[in-house]
N, C-alpha and C positions, 0 to 999 in steps of 0.2 A: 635261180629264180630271182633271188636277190640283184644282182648285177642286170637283168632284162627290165624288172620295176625300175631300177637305179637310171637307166637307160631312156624309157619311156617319158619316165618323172623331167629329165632334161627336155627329151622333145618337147613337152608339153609346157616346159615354163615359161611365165612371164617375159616378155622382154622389158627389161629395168629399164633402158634409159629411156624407153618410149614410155612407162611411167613418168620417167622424172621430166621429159618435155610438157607432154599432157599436163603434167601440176603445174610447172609455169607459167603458163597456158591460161589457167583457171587461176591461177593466184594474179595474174598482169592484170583479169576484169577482175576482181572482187575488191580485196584492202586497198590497191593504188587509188579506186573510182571513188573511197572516202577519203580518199587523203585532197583530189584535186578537184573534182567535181564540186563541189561546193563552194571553193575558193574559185572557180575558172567562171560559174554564171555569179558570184557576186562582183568581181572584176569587169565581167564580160557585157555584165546585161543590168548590171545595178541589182538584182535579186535580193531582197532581205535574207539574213540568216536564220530567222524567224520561221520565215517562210517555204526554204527551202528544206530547215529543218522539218517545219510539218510535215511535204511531201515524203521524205524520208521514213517519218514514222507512218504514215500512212502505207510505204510499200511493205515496210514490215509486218503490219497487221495483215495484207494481203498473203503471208508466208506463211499465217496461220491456218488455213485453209489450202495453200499452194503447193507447200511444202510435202505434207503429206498426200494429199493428191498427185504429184510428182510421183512420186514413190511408189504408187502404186500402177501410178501408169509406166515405172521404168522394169516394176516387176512383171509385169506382162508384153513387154514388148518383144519377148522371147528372140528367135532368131533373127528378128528384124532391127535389132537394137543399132547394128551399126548405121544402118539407115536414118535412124530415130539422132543417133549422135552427127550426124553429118549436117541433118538437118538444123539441130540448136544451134551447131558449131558457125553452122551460117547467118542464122538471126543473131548472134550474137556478135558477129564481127562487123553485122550492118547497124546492130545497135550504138553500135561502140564509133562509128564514121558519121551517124547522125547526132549526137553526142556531143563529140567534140569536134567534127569536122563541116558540120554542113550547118552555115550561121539559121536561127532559129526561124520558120515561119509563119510559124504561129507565140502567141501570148508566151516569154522565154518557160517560163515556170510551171506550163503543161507541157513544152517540148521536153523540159527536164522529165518531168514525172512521165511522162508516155517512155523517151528512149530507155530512162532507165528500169522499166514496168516491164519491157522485150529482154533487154538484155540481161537485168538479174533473172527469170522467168527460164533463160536458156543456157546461164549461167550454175541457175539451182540445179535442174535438171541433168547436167553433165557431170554435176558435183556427186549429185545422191549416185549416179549410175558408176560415176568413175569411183565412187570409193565402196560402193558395195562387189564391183567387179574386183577389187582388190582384195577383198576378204577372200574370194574362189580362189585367186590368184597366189595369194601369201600359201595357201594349202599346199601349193604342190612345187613348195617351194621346201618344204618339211620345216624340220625343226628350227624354231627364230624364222620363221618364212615372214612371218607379221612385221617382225622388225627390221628385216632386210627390206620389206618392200616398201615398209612408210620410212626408211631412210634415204632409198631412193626418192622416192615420190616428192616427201616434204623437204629435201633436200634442194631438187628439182624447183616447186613452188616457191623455194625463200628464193632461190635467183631469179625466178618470175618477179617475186613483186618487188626484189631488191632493183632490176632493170625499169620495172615500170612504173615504180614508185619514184626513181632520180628521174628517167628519159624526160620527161615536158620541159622539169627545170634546169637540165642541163642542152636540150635542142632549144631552150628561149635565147644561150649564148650565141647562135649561129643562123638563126632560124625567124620570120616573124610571124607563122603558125607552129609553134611547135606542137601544138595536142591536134593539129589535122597531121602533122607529119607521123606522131605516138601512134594515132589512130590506123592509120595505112601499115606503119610495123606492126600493130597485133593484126591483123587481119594475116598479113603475110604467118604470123605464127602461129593462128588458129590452122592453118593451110597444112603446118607440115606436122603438129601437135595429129593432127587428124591422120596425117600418114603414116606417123610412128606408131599410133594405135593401130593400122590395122588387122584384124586376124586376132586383136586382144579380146573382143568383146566375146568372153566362151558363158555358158549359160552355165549357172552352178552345178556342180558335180551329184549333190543333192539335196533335195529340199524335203521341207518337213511333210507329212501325209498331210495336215491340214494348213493353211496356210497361216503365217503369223499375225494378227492383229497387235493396232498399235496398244492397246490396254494389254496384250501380251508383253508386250516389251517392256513396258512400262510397269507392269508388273515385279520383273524382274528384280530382285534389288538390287545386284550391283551394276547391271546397265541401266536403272534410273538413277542411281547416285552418279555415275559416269557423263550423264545426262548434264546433271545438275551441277558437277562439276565445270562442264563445257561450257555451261550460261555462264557461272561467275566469272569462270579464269578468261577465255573470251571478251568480255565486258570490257576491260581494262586496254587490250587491243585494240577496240573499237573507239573507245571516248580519247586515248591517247592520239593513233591516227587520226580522227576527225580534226582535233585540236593544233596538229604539228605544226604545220605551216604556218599557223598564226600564233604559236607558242614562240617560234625560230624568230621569225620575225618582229614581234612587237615585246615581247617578255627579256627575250635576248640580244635585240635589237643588231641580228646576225643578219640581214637581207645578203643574201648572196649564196649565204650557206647553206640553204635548205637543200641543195642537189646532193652534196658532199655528203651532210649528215645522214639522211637518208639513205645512201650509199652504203654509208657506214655501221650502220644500224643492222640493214638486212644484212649485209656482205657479212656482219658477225654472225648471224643468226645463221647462213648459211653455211660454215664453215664447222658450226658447232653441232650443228644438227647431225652430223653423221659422228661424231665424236659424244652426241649425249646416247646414240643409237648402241654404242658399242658399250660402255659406261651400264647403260641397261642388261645389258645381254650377260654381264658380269655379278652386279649388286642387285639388279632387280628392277624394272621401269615405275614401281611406285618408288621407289626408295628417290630414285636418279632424279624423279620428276618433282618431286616434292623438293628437293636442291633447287633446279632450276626456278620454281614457283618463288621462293625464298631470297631469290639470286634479283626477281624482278623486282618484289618489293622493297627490298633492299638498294637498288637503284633509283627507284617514284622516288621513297623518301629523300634520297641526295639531292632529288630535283626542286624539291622543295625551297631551299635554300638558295637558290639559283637567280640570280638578277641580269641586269642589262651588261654584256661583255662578256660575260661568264662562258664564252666556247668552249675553250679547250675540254674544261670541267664537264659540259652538255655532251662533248665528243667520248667520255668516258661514262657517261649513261648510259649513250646511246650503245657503245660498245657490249656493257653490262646487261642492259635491257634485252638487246638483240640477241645474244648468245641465250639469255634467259627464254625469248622466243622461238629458238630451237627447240629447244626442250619439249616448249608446250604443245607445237605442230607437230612433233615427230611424236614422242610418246603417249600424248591422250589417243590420237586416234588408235594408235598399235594395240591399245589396253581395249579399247571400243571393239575396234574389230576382232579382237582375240574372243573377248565374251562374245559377240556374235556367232562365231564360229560353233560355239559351243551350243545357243540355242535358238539361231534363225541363219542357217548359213545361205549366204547369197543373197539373203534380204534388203533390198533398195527401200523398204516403206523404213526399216529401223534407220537408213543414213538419210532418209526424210527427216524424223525424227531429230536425227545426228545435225543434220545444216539449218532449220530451224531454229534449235537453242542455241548455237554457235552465231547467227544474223540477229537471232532476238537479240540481241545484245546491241546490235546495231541502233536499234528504237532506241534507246537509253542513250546514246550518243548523239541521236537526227532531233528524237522527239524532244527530249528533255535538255541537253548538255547543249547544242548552240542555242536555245532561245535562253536558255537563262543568262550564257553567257553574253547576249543583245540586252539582255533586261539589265547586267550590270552597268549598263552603257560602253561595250566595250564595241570598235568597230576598225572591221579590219584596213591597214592603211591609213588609220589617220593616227594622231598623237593620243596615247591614251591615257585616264588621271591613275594613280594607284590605286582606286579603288577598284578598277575595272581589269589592273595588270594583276592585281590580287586574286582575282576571282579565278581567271584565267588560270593561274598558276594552281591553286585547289582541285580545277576541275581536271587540268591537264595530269599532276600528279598527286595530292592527296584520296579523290575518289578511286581512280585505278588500284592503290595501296589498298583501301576498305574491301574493294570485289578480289583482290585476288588474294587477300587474307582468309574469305568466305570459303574460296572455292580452295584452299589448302586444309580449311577444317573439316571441309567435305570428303576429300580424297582420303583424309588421312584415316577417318569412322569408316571408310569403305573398304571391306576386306574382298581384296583381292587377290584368285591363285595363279602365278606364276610356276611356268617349269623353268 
C-alpha cells in the first residue's frame, strides 16, 4: 500500500521548475518596476518625484480593498482558474508594453498611474493564486514539501528580478529603447511562464467545512505575527529598491554601475536562496532566518559609511544584502505557508492577506521616502549639496536597519513549530 501511495504521490507532484519560471515571471513585474519606473518617467517625461511618489502610494491604498478581494475572487475561481490565470497573465504583459513601450498619450503621470493600476491588479492576483496553489502543492510533496517548493520557487523569482532588474541598464549599452526592448522580453516570458504552469492549477485537496475569513486569520497568532513580520522585514526591500539607482549614482557617484551591481546583488540572493533552503531543513527556518535578517542589517549599517568612489565596498553590500534576501524570500513564505496548511489549506484570501503586507510596504517607500527625499532638495541628475547626499544615504540605509530590526524582534516573540 505504501509503495502505490509512494507512486501516486509522484504522479501527482508539482512540477518545480514550472514553479521556479512562474516566480520569475512574477518577480521581473513586481521589485524591478520599483527600481526603474520611477527613474524612467522622471528621465523620460520630467515627472516630479513627489508626484510620482503620490501616485504610488495611492495604488497602494487601493491594495487595501484589492487585495483581499482578489483573494477571494481567486478562492472561487474553482476549475476555472487556469482560464482566470491566462487571462492576468495577458493584462499584465500589455501593461508592462504600455509602460514602458508605448510613449505616453495622455498627461505622463495618469499614463503612469493607469498602466501601473492593470498591471499590479494582474500582478496581485497571480501572486495570491500562485502562492496559495503552492501550499496544495508543497503537501504532496511530503515531508519538507514547503521548503522544497519555495526553494524552487523563490529561487526561480530571485533570477526573475536578478534579470529584470540589470536588462534596461545593461540593453541601454546596445540599444536606444532599451525598456521597449525589456518590455517585449517579459511578454515573451509571461508566454511560456504560463506553459510551464499548465495542468499546475489543482484545486486544494481539502478545505475547511466553513470557509476562512480574514478576521479568522488574523486571529491566529502565529500567522498574524508572521504577517506582521512580512510588513517590517519587506519595508527595507522596498525603500532600498526604490532608492538604488539614485543611491549608485549620485551618493557613489558610480554612473555606469548600476547594471553590474544589480546583477550582483540578486545573482547573490540567488545562489543562496537554495543554500539558506537546506540550512533550514537542518537547524530550523526560524533559527536560519533570523541569521539572515541579522546578515541584512548588518550590511545597511556598512552602507552607511559609504561616500563618493566607494564601489568596490557597495559591491560587498550588495553581495551581503543579497545573499541576506534569500533568506527572506525563501524562508518567510515556507513558515507562512506551513501555518496555513495547518489551519486554512488552499486559502488564496490568507496570501491576500500575505501580498498586501508585503506591497504595504511599498507606500512607505512611493508615499513617504521620495517626496522627503525631493524635500531635501535632492534631484536626480544633477549636482547634489551634502545636505541632500545625506538624507539619501539615511533613507537608502539607516531606515531599512530600523524596519528590519522590528521585524527580527517580531519573529523572534513568535513561537513557532517546526518538524
Amino acid at each position: 500500500m505504501s509503495s502505490l501511495a509512494d507512486v501516486q504521490a509522484r504522479a501527482t507532484a508539482p512540477f518545480l521548475p514550472g514553479y521556479a519560471l512562474f516566480g520569475a515571471c512574477l518577480a521581473a513585474a513586481g521589485l524591478p518596476i520599483y527600481i526603474h519606473a520611477p527613474k524612467f518617467f522622471v528621465d523620460q517625461y520630467g515627472v516630479s518625484l513627489a508626484l510620482l511618489g503620490g501616485v504610488l502610494f495611492a495604488l497602494r491604498l487601493l491594495d487595501v480593498v484589492q487585495e483581499p478581494l482578489l483573494g477571494w475572487l481567486s478562492d472561487r475561481a474553482g476549475p476555472g482558474m487556469r482560464r482566470w490565470v491566462i487571462g492576468a497573465g495577458a493584462l499584465m504583459a500589455l501593461a508592462m508594453v504600455n509602460l514602458f513601450a508605448v510613449p505616453a498619450p495622455i498627461a505622463p503621470v495618469w499614463w503612469f498611474a493607469i498602466t501601473l493600476t492593470v498591471l499590479f491588479s494582474a500582478y496581485s492576483f497571480l501572486t495570491i493564486s500562485f502562492y496559495a496553489n503552492g501550499v496544495t502543492g508543497a503537501a504532496r510533496l511530503g515531508a519538507g514539501g514547503h521548503l522544497r517548493l519555495a526553494a524552487w520557487r523563490e529561487t526561480g523569482a530571485l533570477v526573475g528580478v536578478c534579470a529584470a532588474a540589470a536588462a534596461p541598464v545593461l540593453l541601454a549599452q546596445g540599444s536606444t529603447a532599451p525598456f521597449a526592448a525589456f518590455a517585449s522580453g517579459f511578454c515573451v516570458l509571461v508566454m511560456l511562464a504560463l506553459m510551464a504552469m499548465r495542468g499546475q492549477w489543482a484545486m486544494p485537496e481539502r478545505r475547511p467545512a466553513v470557509p476562512m475569513k480574514f478576521g479568522d486569520i488574523l486571529a491566529d497568532r502565529i500567522a498574524s505575527r508572521l504577517l506582521l513580520v512580512a510588513l517590517f522585514n519587506a519595508a527595507p526591500v522596498a525603500v532600498s529598491s526604490t532608492l538604488f539607482l539614485f543611491f549608485v549614482e549620485s551618493r557613489l557617484g558610480a554612473i555606469g554601475w548600476e547594471g553590474p551591481l544589480l546583477v550582483l546583488f540578486f545573482l547573490a540572493a540567488a545562489i543562496a536562496a537554495p543554500l539558506w533552503a537546506r540550512a533550514a531543513e537542518r537547524f530550523g527556518a526560524k533559527r536560519v532566518l533570523l541569521m539572515g535578517m541579522c546578515l541584512s542589517v548588518a550590511a545597511f549599517g556598512l552602507t552607511l559609511g559609504l561616500g563618493s568612489g566607494d564601489v568596490a565596498l557597495f559591491a560587498l553590500v550588495c553581495l551581503a544584502s543579497g545573499a541576506a534576501l534569500g533568506a527572506d524570500l525563501t524562508l518567510l513564505p515556507a513558515l507562512f505557508s506551513a501555518r496555513l496548511a495547518r489551519i486554512a489549506p488552499g486559502s488564496a484570501r490568507a496570501f491576500g492577506l500575505w501580498s498586501f503586507a508585503s506591497k504595504a510596504t511599498l507606500a512607505l517607500a512611493a508615499g513617504v521616502v521620495l517626496p522627503v527625499l525631493e524635500l531635501s532638495g535632492f534631484q536626480s541628475g544633477a549636482v547634489n549639496d551634502a545636505a541632500a547626499l545625506t538624507a539619501l544615504t539615511l533613507l537608502y540605509a539607516l531606515l531599512p536597519c530600523v524596519l528590519k530590526t522590528l521585524a527580527i524582534l517580531v519573529l523572534i516573540a513568535t513561537p513557532i513549530e517546526e518538524s
